[in-house]
mmCIF file of the C-alpha atoms, coordinates in Angstrom:
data_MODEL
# 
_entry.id   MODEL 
# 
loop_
_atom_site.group_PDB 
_atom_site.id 
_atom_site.type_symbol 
_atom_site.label_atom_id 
_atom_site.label_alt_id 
_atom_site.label_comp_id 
_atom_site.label_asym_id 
_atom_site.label_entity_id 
_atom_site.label_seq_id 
_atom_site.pdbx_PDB_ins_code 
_atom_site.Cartn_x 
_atom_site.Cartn_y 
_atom_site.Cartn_z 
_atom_site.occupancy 
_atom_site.B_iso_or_equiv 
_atom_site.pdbx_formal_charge 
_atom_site.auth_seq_id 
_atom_site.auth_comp_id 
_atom_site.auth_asym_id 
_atom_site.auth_atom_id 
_atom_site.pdbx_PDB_model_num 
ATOM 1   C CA . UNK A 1 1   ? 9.038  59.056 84.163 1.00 0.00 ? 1   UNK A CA 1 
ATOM 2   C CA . UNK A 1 2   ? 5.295  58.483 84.958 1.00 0.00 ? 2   UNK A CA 1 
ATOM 3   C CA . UNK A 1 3   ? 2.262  57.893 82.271 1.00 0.00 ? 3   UNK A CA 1 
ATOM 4   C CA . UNK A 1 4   ? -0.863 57.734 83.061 1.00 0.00 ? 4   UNK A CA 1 
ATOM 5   C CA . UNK A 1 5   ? -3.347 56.595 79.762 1.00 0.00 ? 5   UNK A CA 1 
ATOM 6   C CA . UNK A 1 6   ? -7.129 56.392 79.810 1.00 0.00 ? 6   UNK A CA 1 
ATOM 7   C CA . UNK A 1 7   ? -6.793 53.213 77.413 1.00 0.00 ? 7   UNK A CA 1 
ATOM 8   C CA . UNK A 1 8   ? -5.168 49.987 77.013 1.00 0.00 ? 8   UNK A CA 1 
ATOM 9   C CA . UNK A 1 9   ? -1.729 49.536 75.456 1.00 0.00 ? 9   UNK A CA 1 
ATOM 10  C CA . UNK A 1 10  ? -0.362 46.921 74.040 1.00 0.00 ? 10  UNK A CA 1 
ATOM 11  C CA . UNK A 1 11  ? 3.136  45.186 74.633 1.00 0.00 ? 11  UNK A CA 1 
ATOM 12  C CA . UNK A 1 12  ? 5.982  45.532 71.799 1.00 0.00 ? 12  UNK A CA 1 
ATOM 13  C CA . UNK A 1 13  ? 8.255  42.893 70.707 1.00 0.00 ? 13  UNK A CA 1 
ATOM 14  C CA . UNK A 1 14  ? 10.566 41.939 67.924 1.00 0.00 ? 14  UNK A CA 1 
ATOM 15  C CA . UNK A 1 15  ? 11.426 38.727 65.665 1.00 0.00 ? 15  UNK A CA 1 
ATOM 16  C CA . UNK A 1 16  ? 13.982 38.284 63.801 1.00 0.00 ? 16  UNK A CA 1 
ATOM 17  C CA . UNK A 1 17  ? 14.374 36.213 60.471 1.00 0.00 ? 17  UNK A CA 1 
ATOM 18  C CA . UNK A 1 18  ? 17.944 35.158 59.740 1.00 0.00 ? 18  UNK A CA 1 
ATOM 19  C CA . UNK A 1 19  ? 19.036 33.620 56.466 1.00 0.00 ? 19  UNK A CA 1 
ATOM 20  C CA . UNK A 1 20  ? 21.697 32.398 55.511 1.00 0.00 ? 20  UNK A CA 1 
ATOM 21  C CA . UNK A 1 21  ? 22.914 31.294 52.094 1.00 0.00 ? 21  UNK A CA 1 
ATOM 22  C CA . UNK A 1 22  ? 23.915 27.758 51.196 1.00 0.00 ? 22  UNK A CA 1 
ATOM 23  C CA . UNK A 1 23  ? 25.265 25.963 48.213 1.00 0.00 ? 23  UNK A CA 1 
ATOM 24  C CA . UNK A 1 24  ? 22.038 23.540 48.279 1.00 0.00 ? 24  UNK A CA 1 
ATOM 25  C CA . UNK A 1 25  ? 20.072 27.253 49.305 1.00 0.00 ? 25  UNK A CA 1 
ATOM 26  C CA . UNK A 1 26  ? 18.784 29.299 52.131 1.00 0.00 ? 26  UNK A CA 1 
ATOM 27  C CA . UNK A 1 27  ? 18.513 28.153 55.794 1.00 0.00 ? 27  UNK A CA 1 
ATOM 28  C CA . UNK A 1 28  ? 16.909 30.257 58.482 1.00 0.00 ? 28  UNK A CA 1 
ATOM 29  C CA . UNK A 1 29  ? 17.796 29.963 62.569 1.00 0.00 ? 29  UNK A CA 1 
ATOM 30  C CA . UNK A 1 30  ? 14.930 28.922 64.694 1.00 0.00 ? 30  UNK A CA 1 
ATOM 31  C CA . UNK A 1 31  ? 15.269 28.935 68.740 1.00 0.00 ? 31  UNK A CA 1 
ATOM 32  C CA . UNK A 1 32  ? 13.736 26.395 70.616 1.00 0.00 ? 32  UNK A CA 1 
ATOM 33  C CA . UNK A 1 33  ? 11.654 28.208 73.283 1.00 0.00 ? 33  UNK A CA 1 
ATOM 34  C CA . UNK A 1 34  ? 12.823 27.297 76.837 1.00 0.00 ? 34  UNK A CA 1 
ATOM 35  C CA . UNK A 1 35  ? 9.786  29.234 78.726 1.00 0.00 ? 35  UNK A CA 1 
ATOM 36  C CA . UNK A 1 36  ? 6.144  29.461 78.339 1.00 0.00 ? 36  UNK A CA 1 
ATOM 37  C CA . UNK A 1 37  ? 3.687  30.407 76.308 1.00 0.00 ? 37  UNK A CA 1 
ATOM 38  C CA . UNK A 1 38  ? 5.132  27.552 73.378 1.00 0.00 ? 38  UNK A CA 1 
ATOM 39  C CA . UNK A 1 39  ? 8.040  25.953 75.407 1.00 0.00 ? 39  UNK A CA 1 
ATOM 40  C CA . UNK A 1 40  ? 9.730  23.599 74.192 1.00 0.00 ? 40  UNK A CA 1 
ATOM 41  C CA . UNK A 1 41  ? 8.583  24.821 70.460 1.00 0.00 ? 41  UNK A CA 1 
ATOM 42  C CA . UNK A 1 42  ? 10.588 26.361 67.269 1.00 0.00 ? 42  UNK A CA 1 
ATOM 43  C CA . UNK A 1 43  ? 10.225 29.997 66.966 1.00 0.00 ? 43  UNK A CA 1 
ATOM 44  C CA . UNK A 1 44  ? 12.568 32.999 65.525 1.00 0.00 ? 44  UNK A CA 1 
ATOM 45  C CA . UNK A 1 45  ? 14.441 34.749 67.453 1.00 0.00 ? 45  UNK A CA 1 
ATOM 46  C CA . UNK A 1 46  ? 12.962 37.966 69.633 1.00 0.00 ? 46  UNK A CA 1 
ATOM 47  C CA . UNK A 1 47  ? 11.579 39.319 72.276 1.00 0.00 ? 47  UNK A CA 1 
ATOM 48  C CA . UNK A 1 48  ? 10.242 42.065 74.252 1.00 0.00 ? 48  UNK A CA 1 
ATOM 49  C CA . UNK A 1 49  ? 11.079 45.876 73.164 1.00 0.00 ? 49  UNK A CA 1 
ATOM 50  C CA . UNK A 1 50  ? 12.779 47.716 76.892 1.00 0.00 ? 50  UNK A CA 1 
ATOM 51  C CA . UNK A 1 51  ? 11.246 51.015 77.573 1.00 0.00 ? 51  UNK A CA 1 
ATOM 52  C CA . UNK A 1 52  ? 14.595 52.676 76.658 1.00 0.00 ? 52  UNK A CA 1 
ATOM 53  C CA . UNK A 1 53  ? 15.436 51.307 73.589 1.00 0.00 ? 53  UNK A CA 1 
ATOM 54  C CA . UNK A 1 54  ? 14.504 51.228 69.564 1.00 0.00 ? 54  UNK A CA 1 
ATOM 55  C CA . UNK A 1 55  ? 12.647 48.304 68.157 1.00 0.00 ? 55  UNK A CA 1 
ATOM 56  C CA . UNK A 1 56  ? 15.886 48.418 65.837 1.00 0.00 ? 56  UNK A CA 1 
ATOM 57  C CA . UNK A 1 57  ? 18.102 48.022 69.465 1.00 0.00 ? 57  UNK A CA 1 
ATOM 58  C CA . UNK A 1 58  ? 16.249 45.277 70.847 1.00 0.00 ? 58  UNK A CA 1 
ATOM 59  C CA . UNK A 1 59  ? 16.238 43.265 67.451 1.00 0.00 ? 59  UNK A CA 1 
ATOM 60  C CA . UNK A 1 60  ? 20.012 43.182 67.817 1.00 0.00 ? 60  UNK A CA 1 
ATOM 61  C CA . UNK A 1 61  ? 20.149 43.089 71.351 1.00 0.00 ? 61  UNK A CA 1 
ATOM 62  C CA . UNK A 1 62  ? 17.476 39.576 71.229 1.00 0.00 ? 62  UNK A CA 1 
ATOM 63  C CA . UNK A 1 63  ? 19.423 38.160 68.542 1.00 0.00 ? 63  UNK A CA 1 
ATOM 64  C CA . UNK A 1 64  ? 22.661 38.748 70.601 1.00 0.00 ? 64  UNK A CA 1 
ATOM 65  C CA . UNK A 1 65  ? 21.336 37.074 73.680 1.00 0.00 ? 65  UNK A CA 1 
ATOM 66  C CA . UNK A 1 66  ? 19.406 34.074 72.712 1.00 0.00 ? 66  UNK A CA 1 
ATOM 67  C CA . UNK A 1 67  ? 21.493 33.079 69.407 1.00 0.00 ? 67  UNK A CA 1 
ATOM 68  C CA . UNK A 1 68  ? 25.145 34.910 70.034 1.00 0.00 ? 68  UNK A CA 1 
ATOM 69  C CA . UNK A 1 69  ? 25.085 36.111 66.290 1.00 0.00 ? 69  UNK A CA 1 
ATOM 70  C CA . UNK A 1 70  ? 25.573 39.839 65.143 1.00 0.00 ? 70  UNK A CA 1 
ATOM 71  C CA . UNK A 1 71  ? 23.289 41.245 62.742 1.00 0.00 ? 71  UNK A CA 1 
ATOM 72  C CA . UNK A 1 72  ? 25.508 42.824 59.866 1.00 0.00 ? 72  UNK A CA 1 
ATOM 73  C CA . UNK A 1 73  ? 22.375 45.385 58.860 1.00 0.00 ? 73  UNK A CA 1 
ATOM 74  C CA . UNK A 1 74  ? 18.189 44.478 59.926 1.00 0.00 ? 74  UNK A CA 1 
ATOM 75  C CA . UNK A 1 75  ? 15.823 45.138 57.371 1.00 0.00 ? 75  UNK A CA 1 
ATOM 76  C CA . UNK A 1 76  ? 12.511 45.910 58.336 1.00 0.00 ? 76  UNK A CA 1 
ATOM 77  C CA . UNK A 1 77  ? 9.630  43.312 57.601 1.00 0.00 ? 77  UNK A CA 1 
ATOM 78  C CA . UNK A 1 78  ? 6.812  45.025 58.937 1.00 0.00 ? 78  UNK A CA 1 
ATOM 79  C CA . UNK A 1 79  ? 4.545  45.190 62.262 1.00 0.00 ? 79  UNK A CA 1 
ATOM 80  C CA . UNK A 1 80  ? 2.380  41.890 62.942 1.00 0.00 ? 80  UNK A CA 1 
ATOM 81  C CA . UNK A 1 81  ? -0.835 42.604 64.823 1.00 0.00 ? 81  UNK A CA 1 
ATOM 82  C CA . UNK A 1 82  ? -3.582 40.340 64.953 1.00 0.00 ? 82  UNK A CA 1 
ATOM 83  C CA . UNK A 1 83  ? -5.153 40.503 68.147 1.00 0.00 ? 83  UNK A CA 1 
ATOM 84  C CA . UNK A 1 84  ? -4.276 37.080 69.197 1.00 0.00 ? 84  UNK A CA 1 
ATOM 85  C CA . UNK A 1 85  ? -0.868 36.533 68.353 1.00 0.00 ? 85  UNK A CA 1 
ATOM 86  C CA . UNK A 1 86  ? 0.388  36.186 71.857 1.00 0.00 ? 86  UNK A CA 1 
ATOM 87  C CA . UNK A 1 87  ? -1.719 34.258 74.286 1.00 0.00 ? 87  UNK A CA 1 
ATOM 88  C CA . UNK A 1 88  ? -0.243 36.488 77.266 1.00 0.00 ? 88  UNK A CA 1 
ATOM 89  C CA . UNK A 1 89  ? -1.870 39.614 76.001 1.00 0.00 ? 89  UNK A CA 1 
ATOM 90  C CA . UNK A 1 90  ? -1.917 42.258 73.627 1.00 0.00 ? 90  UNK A CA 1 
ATOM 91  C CA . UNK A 1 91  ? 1.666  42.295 71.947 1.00 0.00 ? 91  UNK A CA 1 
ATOM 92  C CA . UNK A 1 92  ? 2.596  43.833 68.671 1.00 0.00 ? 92  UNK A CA 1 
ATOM 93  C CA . UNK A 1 93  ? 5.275  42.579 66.756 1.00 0.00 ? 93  UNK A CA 1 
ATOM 94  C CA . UNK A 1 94  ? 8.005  44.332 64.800 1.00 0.00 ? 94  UNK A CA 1 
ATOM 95  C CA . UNK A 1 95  ? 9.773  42.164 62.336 1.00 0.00 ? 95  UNK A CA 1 
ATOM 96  C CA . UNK A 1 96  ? 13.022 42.332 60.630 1.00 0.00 ? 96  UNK A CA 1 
ATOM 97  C CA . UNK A 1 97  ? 15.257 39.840 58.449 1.00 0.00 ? 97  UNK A CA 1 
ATOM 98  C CA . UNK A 1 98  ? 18.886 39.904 57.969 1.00 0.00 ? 98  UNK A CA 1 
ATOM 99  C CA . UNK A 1 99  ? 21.663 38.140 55.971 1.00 0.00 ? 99  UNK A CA 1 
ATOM 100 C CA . UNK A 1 100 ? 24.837 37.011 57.946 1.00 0.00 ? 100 UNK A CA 1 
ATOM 101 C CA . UNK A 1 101 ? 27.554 35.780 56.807 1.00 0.00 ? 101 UNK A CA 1 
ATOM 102 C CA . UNK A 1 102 ? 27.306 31.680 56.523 1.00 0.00 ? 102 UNK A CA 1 
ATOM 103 C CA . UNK A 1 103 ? 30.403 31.044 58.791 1.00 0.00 ? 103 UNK A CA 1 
ATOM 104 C CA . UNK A 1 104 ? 28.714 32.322 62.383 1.00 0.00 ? 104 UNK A CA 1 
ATOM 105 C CA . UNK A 1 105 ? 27.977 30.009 64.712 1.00 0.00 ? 105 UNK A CA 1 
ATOM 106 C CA . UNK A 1 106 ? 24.919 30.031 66.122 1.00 0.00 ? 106 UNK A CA 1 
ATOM 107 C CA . UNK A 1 107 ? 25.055 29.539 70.392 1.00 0.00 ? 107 UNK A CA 1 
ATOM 108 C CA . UNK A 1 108 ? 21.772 29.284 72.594 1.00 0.00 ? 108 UNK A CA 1 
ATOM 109 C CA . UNK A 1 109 ? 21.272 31.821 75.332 1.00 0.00 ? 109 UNK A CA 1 
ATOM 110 C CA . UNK A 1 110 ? 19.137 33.732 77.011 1.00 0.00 ? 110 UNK A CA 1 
ATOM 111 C CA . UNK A 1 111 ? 15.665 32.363 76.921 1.00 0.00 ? 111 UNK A CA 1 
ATOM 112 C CA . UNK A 1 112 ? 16.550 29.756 74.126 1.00 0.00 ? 112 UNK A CA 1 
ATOM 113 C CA . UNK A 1 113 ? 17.030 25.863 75.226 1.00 0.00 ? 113 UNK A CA 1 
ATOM 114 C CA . UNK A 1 114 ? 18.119 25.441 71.248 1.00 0.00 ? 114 UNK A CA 1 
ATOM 115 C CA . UNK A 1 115 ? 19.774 27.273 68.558 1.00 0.00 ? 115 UNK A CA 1 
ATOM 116 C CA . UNK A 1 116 ? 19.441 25.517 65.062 1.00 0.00 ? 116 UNK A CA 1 
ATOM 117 C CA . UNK A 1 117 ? 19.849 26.334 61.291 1.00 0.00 ? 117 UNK A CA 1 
ATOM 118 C CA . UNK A 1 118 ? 16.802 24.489 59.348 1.00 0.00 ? 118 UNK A CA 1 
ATOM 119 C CA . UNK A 1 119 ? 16.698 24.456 55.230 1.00 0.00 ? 119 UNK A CA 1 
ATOM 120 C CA . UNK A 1 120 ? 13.731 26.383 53.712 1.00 0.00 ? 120 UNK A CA 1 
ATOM 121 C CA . UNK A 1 121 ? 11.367 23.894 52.902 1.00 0.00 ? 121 UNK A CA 1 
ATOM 122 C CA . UNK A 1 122 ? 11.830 21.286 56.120 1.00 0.00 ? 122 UNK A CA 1 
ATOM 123 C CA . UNK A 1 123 ? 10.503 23.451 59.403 1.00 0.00 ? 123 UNK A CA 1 
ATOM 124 C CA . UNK A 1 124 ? 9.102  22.518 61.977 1.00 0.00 ? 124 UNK A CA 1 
ATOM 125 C CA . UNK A 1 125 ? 5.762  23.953 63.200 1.00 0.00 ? 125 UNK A CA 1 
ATOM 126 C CA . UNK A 1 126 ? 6.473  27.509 64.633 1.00 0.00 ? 126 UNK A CA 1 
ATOM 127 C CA . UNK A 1 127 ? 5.007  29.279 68.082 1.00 0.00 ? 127 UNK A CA 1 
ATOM 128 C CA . UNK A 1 128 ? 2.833  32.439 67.938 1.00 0.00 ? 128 UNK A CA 1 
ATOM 129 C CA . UNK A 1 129 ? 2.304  33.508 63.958 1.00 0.00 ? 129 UNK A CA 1 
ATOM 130 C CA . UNK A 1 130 ? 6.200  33.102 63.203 1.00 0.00 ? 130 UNK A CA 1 
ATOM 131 C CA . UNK A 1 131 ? 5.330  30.942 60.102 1.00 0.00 ? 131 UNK A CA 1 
ATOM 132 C CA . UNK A 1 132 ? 3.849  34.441 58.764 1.00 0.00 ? 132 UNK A CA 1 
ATOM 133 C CA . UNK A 1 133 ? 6.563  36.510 59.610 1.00 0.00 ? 133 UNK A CA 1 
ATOM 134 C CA . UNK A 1 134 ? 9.291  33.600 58.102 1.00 0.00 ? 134 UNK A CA 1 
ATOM 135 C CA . UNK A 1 135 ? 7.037  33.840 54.978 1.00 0.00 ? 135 UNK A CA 1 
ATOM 136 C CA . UNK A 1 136 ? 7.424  38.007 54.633 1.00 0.00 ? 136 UNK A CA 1 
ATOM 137 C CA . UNK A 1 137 ? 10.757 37.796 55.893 1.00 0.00 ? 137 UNK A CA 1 
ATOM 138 C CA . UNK A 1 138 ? 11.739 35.271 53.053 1.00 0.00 ? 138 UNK A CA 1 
ATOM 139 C CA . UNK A 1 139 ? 10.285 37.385 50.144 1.00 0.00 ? 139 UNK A CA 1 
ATOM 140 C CA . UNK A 1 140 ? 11.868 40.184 51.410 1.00 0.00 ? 140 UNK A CA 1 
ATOM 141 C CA . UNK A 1 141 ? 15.172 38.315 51.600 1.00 0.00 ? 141 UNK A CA 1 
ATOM 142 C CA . UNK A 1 142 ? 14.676 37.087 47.903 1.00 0.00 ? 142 UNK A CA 1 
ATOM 143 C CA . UNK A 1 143 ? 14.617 40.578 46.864 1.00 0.00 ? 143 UNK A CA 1 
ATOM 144 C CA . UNK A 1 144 ? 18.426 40.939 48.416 1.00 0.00 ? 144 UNK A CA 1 
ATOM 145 C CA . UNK A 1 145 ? 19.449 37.674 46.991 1.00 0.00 ? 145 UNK A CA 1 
ATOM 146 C CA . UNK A 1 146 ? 18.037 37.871 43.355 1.00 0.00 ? 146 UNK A CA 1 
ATOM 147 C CA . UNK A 1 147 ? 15.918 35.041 43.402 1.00 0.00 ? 147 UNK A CA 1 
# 
């Protein structure tokens, strides 16, 4: 299949926020990146959309392959867009959260060096604008848990 476009186009990726519930509360899982732009930083989990798949696919298929953990049901977040997110170009994000089950382990794959579950309230500084998409990603996750 061949396109040919008079104008620019952006990538498409997706992040995932994962929460999990604890007795002393929520933790999320961060990735620590193993290749540039930010490596060696915390980010969510994600990736670049393939040309042949959903944004809803390659959520689960990221979270699969740098974290080993299957997403029960993604909720959508929303798209993140500023201009600059990425510093390798145009890329729009798609974000979604999800709530697994507090007994997966979390394995590093793919593109991660890391795979680690941090409490709410003591992260570490976050590539790209991931501390944006944690914050929607945790209010929408509130709404599922009631508080």
């Amino acid at each position: 299949m061949s396109y040919c476009y008079e104008y620019p186009r952006p990538a498409i990726s997706v992040d995932i926020v994962v929460v999990r519930r604890m007795a002393d509360g929520l933790e999320v899982v961060l990735i620590r990146r193993d290749r540039p732009p930010f490596e060696g930083c915390w980010a969510l989990p994600g990736g670049f959309m393939d040309i042949d798949e959903t944004v809803e696919a390659a959520a689960a298929r990221e979270l699969r392959e740098e974290t080993g953990l299957i997403a029960p049901k993604l909720k959508l977040i929303g798209p993140f867009s500023a201009v600059d997110r990425d510093p390798r170009g145009r890329v729009v994000s798609i974000a979604f959260v999800t709530v697994i089950d507090p007994l997966q382990v979390p394995r590093a794959g793919d593109d991660a060096a890391e795979v680690q579950w941090f409490k709410v309230g003591e992260l570490p500084p976050l590539a790209f604008d991931h501390d944006r998409i944690l914050e929607a990603g945790l209010e929408v996750s509130r709404s599922i848990f009631g508080d």
